[in-house]
Structures are given as structure tokens and as C-alpha cells.
N, C-alpha and C positions, 0 to 999 in steps of 0.2 A: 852826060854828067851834069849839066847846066841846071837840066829837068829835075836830079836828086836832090841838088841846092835846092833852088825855088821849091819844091815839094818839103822839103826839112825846114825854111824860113816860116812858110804857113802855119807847118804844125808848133812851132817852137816856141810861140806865142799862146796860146790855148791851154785852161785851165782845165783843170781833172775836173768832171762832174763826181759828186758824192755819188756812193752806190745807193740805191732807194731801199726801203724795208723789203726783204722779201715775201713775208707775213702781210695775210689785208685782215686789217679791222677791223670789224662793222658793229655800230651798237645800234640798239633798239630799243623799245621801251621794257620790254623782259629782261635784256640781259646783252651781252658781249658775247660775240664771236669772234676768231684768231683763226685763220686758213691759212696754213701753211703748205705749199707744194711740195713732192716727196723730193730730194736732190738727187738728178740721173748721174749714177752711173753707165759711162759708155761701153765698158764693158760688158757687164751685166747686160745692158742690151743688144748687144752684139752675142753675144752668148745666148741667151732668151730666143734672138731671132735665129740663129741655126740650126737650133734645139726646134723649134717650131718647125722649121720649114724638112728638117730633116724627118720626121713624125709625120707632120702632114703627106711627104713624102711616100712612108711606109702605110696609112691610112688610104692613099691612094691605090697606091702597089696591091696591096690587100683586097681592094674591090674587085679590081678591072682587071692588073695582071698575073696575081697568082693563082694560075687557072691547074697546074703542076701541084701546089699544095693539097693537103684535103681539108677541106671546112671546116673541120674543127680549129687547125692551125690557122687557118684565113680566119677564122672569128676572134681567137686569142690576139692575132697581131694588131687586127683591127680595134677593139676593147683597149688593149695597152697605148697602143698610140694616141687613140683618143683621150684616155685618161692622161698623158704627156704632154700632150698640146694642152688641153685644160690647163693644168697647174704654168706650163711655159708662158700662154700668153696671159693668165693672170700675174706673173710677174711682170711680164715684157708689159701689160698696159698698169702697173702698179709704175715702174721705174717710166716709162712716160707721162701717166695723166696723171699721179695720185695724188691726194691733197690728205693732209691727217689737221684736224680741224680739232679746235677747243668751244666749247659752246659752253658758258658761265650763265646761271640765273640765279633767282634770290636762295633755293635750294639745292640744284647740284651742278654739277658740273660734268659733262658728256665729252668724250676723246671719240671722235672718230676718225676710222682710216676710208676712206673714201678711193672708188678707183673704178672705171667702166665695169668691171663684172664681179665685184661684191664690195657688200660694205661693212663694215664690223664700229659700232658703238659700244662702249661701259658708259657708265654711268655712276658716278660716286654724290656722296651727301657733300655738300662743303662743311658741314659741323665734326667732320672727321680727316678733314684737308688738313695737316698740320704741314710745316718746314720744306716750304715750297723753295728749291734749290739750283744751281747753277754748277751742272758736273762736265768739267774739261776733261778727257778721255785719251787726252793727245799724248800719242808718244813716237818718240824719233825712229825710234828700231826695234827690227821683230817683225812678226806676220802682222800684227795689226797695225802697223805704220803704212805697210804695203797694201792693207783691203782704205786704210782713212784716206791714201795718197790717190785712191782709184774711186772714191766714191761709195765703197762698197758697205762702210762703218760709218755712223759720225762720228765726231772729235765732241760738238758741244751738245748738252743735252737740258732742258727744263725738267725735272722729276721733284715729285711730293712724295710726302709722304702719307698713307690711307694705311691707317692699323699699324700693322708690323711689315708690311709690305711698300717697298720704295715704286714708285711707276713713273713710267717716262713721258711726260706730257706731249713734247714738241722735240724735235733734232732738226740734225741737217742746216744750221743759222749759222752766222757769224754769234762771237762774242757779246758782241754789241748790242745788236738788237735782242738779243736773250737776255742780257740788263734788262731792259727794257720791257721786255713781254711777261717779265718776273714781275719786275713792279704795276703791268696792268693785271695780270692777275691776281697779286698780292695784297691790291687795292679794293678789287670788285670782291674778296672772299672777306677781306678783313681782316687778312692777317697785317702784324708791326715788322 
């Protein structure tokens, strides 16, 4: 009992540290870059990884032990599985390693999703970057309160507008620092 005191006296002194950005910023002499990591969902990877292991499973199963099947069916299982693993652990290493980055220079501006096994770039003009914006998504109830509470949706979002077409720059941040990333982008394109 003594030990819970003394252990609660220690901490009850102790100031909260601010949370850090979670965005890193790097400028250079071309331009601004914004890396943002994707936010894990636990489930999703726990899901991702079952899904994987049970596939790699039947990929196995397919070579070595379906000696009872005939080969054609042994080639189909094996193609589908393999094709299942692909897309599973491109999600499973999207929700652990991924980063969706902003890359700003004097003419455009590039989004990419970055992740160990592909990478996907656009590329927009910034002379066509208008009402660069800050969309909160948050809602209390309903299925999408349930995928936001789990990781699986974000709640806040950076999106411009290019044409007639709204796009979503960054997610997955607090409030706060999307202020914030708003007004470095907002500054480096030009816009008021």
C-alpha cells in the first residue's frame, strides 16, 4: 500500500509534455516537403495479418500438400492466394510503414502515398490550387463513428481544391497541427 502512495507522490508532481507534430517538415532550396505517417489502425492489422497468414497458408497447402487434387485446381488455389497475400500485405505494410507526403516547389505540388511495396504520386500545377481547406468529418454515431473510433476513417482532413475536383491532401492529424499545415501550405502556394 505504502509503495502505491510513494509511486502516486512522484507522479503528481510531473507536467504533461506537449504532444510533438506528427508531420516532419523539411525545406530546401526548391521547395517544402510535409511527411506524414499513415495513422495504424489495430485492427486493420490484425485483420491484414490473418488474412495473410491464412493465404499464405493455402499457397503452401497448394504446393506440397494437395497431392489428392488435380493440377489444375492446385494452380487455381495457388494464383488466388497469391494474388490475396499481394493486396493483404500491401495494406498490412500501408497501415504500418506508410507515409502520404506533400512535396511543394515554385510550380506544383506532388501527393504521395509511399509504402514498402508501391508508391503512387499526382502531381497538380499550383496555378490551379485554389481553397485550400480544413474538413472535420467527425461524427458521434452511425457506422462511421465506429470505422473513426478504430482508426479505420479519419475525422480531419487538409483538401484543395484543383478544377471541379475537391482532393485530400493529408489526414489522419489532430486539429491543430492541420491549422497549421494549412497555413504552411497556404503560404508556400500563395494563396490569402
Amino acid at each position: 500500500m505504502q509503495s502505491v502512495i510513494a509511486n502516486f507522490k512522484k507522479t503528481a508532481g510531473k507536467m504533461e509534455e506537449p504532444k510533438k507534430m506528427t508531420s516532419a517538415i523539411a525545406e530546401t532550396t526548391t521547395g517544402i516537403t510535409i511527411s506524414t505517417p499513415k495513422r495504424k489502425s489495430w485492427v486493420l492489422i490484425i485483420f491484414f495479418s490473418l488474412i495473410t497468414l491464412q493465404f499464405t497458408n493455402g499457397i503452401i497447402q497448394s504446393l506440397f500438400f494437395a497431392n489428392d487434387l488435380p493440377t489444375i485446381e492446385r494452380i487455381v488455389i495457388f494464383i488466388l492466394s497469391v494474388i490475396v497475400v499481394y493486396f493483404t500485405l500491401k495494406g498490412l505494410l500501408w497501415q504500418l510503414k506508410g507515409i502520404k507526403e506533400i512535396s511543394l516547389n515554385e510550380e506544383s505540388l506532388k501527393l504521395s502515398k509511399l509504402s514498402p511495396l508501391w508508391t503512387r504520386t499526382r502531381t497538380y500545377k499550383l496555378s490551379e490550387i485554389k481553397n485550400i481547406d480544413i474538413k472535420d468529418e467527425s461524427v458521434s454515431e452511425g457506422p462511421t463513428a465506429m470505422l473513426q473510433l478504430l482508426n479505420i476513417t479519419d475525422k480531419i482532413k487538409i483538401t484543395f481544391s484543383y478544377g471541379y475536383e475537391t482532393i485530400t491532401a493529408i489526414s489522419g492529424i489532430e486539429h491543430t497541427e492541420a491549422i497549421e499545415l494549412k497555413d504552411i501550405i497556404k503560404n508556400k502556394i500563395g494563396l490569402s
